[in-house]
TISEDREN-193828 format. One line per field, with one value per residue: residue in three letters; x, y, z of N, C-alpha, C in turn. Coordinates in nm, 2 decimals. Layout:
<nodes>
r <- (ALA,...)
n_east <- (X,...)
n_north <- (Y,...)
n_up <- (Z,...)
ca_east <- (X,...)
ca_north <- (Y,...)
ca_up <- (Z,...)
c_east <- (X,...)
c_north <- (Y,...)
c_up <- (Z,...)
</nodes>
This chain:
<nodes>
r <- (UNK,UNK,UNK,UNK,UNK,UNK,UNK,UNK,UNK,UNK,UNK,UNK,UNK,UNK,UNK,UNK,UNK,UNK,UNK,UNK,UNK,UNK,UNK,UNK,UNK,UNK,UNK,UNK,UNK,UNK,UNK,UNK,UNK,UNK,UNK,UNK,UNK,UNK,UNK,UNK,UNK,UNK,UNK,UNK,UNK,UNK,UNK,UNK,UNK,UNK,UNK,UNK,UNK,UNK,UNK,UNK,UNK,UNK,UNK,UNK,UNK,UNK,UNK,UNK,UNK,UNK,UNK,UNK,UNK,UNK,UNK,UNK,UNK,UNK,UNK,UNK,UNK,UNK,UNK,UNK,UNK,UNK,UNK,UNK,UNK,UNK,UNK,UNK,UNK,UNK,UNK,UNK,UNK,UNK,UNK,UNK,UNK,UNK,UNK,UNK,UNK,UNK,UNK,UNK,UNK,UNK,UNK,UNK,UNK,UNK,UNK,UNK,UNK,UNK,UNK,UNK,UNK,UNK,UNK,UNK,UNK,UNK,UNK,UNK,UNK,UNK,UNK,UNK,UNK,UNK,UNK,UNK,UNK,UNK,UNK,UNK,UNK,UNK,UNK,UNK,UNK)
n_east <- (0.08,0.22,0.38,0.16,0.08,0.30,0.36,0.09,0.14,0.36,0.28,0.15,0.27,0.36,0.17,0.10,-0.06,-0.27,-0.41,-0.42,-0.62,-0.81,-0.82,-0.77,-0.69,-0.44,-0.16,-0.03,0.06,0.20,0.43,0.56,0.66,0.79,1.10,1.18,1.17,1.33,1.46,1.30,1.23,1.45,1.46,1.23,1.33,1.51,1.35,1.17,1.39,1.47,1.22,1.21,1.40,1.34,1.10,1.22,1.39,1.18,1.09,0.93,0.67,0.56,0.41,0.27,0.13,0.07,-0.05,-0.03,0.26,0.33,0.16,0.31,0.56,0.52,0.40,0.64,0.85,0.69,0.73,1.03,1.04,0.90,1.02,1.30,1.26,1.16,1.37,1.58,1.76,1.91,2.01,2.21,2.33,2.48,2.56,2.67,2.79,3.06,3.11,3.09,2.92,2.79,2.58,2.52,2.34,2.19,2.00,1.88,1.76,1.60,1.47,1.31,1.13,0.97,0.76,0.57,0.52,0.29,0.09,0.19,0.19,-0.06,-0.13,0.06,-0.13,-0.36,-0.22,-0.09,-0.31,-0.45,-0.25,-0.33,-0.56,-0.48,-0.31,-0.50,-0.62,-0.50,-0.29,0.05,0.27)
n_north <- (-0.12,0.14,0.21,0.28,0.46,0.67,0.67,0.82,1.05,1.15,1.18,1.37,1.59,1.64,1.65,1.95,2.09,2.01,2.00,2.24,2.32,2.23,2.30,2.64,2.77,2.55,2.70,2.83,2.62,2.44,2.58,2.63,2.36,2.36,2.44,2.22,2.03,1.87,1.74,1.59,1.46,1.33,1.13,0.99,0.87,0.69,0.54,0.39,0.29,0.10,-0.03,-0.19,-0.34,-0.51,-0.62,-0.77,-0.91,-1.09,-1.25,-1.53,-1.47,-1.43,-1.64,-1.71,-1.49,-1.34,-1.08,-0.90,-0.90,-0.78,-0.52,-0.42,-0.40,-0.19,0.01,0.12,0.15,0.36,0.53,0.58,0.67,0.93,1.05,1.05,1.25,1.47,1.56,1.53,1.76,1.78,1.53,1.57,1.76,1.65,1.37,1.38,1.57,1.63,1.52,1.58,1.44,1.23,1.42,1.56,1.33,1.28,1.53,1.48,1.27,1.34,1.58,1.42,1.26,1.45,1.62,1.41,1.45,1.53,1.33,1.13,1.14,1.13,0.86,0.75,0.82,0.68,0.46,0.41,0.45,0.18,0.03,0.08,-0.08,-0.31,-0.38,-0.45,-0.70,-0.88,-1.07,-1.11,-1.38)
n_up <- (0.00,0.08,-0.14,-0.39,-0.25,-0.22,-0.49,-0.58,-0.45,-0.56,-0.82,-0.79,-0.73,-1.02,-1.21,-1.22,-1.38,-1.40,-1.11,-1.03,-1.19,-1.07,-0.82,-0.71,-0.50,-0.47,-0.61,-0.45,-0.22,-0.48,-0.50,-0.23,-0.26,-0.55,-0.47,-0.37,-0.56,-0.71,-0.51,-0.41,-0.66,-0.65,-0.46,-0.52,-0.77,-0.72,-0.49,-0.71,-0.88,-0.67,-0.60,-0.86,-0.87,-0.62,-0.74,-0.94,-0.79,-0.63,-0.85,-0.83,-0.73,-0.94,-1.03,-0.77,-0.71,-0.95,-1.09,-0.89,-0.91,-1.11,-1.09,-0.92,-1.07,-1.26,-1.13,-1.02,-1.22,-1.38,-1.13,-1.09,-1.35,-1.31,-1.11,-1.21,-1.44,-1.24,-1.07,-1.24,-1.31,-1.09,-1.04,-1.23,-1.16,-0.92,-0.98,-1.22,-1.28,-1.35,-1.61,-1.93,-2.16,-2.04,-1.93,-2.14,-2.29,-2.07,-2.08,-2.33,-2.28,-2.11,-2.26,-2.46,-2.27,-2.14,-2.24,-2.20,-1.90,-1.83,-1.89,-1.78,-1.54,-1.47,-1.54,-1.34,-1.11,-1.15,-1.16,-0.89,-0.77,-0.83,-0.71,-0.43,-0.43,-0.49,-0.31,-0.10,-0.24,-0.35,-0.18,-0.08,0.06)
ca_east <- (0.00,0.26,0.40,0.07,0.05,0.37,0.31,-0.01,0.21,0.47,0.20,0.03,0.35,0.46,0.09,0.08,-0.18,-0.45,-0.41,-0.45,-0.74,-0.98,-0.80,-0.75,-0.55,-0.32,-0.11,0.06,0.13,0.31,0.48,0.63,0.73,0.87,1.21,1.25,1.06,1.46,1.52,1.17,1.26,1.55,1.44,1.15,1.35,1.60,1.22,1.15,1.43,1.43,1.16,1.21,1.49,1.25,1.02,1.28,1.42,1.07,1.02,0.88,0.55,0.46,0.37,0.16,0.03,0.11,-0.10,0.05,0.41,0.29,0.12,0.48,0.67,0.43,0.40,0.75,0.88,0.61,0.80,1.14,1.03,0.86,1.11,1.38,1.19,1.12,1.49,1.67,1.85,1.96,2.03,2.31,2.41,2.52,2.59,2.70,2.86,3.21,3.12,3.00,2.91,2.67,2.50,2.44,2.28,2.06,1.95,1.85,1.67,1.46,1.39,1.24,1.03,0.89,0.65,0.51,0.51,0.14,0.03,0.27,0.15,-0.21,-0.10,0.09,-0.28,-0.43,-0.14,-0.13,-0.43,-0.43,-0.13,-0.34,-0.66,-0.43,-0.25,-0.59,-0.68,-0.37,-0.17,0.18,0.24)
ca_north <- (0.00,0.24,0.20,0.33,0.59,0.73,0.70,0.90,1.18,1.13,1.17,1.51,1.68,1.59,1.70,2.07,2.19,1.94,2.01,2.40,2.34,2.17,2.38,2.73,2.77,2.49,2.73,2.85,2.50,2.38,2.73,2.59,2.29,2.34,2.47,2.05,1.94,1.84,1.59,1.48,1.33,1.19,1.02,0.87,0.77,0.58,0.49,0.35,0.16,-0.02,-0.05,-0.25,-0.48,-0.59,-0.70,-0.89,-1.03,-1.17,-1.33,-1.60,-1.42,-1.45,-1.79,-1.70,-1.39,-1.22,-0.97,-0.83,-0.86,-0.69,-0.41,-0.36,-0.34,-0.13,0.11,0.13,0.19,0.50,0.62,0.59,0.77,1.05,1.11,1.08,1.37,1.58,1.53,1.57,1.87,1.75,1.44,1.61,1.82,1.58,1.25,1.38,1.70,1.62,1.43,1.62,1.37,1.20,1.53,1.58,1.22,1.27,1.62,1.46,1.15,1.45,1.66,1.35,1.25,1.56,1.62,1.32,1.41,1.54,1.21,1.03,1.21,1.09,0.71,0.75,0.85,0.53,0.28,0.45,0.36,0.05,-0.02,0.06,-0.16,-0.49,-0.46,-0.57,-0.76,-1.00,-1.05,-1.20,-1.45)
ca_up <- (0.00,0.09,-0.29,-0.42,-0.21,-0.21,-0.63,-0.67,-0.38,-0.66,-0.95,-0.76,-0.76,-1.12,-1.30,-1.14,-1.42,-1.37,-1.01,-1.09,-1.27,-0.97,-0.68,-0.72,-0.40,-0.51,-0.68,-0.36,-0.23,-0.55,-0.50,-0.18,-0.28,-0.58,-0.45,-0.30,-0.65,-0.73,-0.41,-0.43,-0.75,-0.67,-0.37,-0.59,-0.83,-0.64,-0.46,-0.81,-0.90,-0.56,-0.64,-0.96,-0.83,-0.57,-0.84,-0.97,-0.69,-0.62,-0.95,-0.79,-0.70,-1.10,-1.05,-0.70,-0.73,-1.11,-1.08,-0.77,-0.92,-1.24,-1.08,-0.89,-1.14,-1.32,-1.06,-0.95,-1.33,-1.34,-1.00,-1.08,-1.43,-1.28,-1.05,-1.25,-1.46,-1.15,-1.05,-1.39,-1.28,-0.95,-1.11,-1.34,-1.10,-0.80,-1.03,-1.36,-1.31,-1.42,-1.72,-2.02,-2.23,-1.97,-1.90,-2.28,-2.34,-2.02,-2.11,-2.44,-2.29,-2.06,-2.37,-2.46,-2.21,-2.08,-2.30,-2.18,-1.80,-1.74,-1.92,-1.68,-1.37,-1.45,-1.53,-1.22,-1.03,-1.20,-1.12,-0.75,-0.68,-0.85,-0.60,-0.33,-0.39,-0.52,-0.19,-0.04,-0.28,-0.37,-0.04,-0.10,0.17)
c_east <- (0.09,0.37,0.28,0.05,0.16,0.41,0.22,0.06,0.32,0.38,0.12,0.13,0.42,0.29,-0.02,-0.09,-0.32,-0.46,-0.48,-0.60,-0.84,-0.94,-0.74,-0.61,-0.47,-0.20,0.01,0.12,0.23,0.40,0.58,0.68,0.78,1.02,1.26,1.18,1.20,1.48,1.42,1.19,1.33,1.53,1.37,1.21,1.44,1.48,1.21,1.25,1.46,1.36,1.11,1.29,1.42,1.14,1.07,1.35,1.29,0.99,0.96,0.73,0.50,0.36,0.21,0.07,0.13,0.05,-0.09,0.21,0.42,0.26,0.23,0.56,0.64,0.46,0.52,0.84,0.83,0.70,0.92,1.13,1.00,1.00,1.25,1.37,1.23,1.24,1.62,1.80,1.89,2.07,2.20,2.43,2.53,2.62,2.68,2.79,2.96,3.20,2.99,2.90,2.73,2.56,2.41,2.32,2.19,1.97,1.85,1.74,1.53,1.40,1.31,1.14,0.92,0.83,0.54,0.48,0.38,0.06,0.07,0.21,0.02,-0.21,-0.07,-0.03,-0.32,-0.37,-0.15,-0.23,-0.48,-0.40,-0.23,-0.45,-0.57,-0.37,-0.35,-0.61,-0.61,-0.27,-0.06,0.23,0.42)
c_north <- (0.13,0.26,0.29,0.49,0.75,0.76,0.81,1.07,1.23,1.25,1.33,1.59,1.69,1.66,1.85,2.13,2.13,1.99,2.17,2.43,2.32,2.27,2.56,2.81,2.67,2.56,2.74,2.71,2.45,2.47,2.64,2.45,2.27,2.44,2.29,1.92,1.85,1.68,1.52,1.38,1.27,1.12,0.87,0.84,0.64,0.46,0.37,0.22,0.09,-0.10,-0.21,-0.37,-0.56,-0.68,-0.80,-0.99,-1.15,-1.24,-1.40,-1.58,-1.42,-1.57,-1.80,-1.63,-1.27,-1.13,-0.86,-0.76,-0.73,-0.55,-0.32,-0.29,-0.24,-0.03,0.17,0.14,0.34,0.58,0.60,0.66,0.90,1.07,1.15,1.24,1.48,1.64,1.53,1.65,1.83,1.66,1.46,1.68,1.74,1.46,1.29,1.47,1.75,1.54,1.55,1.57,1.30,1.29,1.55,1.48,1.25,1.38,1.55,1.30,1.28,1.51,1.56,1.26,1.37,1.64,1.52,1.30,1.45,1.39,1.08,1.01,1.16,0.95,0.67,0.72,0.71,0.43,0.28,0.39,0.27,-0.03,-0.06,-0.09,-0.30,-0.48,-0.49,-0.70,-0.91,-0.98,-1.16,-1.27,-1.51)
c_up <- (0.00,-0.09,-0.36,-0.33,-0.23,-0.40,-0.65,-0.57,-0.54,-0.81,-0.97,-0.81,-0.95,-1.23,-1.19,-1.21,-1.39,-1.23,-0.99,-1.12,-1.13,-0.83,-0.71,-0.63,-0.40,-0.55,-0.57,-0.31,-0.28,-0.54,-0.39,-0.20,-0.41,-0.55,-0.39,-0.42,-0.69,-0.68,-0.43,-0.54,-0.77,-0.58,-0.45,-0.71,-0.80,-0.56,-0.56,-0.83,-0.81,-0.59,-0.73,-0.93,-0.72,-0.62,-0.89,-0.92,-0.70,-0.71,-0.91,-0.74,-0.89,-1.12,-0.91,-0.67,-0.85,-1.11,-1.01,-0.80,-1.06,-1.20,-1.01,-0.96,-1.22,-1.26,-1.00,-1.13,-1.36,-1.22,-1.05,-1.25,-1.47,-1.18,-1.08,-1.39,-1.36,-1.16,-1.15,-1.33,-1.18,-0.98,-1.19,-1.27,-1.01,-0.90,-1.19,-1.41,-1.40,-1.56,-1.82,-2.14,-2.18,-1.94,-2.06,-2.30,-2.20,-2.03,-2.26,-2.37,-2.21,-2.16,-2.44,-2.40,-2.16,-2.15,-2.26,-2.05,-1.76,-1.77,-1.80,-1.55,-1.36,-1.45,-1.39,-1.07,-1.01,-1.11,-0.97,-0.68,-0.74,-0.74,-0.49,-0.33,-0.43,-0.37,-0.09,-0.11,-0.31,-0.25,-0.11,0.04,0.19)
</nodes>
């Protein structure tokens, strides 16, 4: 559950204008947080690909509950996408700094996704609360 949750937290911060649209006084909020929109995404995406290697560790869950491991890795791909988005710049700064090369080729994978991050932010919503209701629904034992 806390996967799901900490996804569609992920997913609020990452699609500001839909947010804009239904709350009016949202604006200030995203105001204060984005000056930590940076760490936020690098947490979640390190979140993320944790995330993902725990999926894989647990291959074994395909066989007893697939639908559970699926919706994992699902949802924890989405987070380690968005946050690697949010977190770009942070991202380049901290990890990449001294390498110009790296910095170019990830500048160029963002200019290619980010076009794609309000659509993300709303998949994100979906999978979220996906997350939440399969972690009633399919327990891993």
């Amino acid at each position: 559950m806390i996967w799901g949750i900490t996804l569609i937290l992920l997913s609020l911060i990452a699609v500001p204008s839909l947010i804009l649209a239904k709350k009016p006084n949202a604006k200030e909020l995203l105001a204060k947080v984005e000056p930590y929109q940076g760490w936020i995404g690098l947490v979640f995406c390190f979140w993320g690909v944790w995330g993902i290697i725990t999926a894989i560790l647990n291959l074994g869950w395909l066989t007893s509950a697939p639908i559970w491991w699926i919706t994992l890795l699902a949802g924890n791909i989405v987070s380690a996408t968005l946050g690697f988005m949010l977190g770009s710049g942070l991202i380049n700064k901290l990890f990449l700094g001294k390498n110009e090369t790296a910095q170019a080729k990830a500048e160029e994978l963002r200019a290619k996704i980010a076009p794609k991050q309000g659509k993300l932010g709303v998949l994100g919503l979906i999978v979220g609360g996906w997350m939440i209701a399969a972690s009633f629904l399919f327990s891993v034992v």
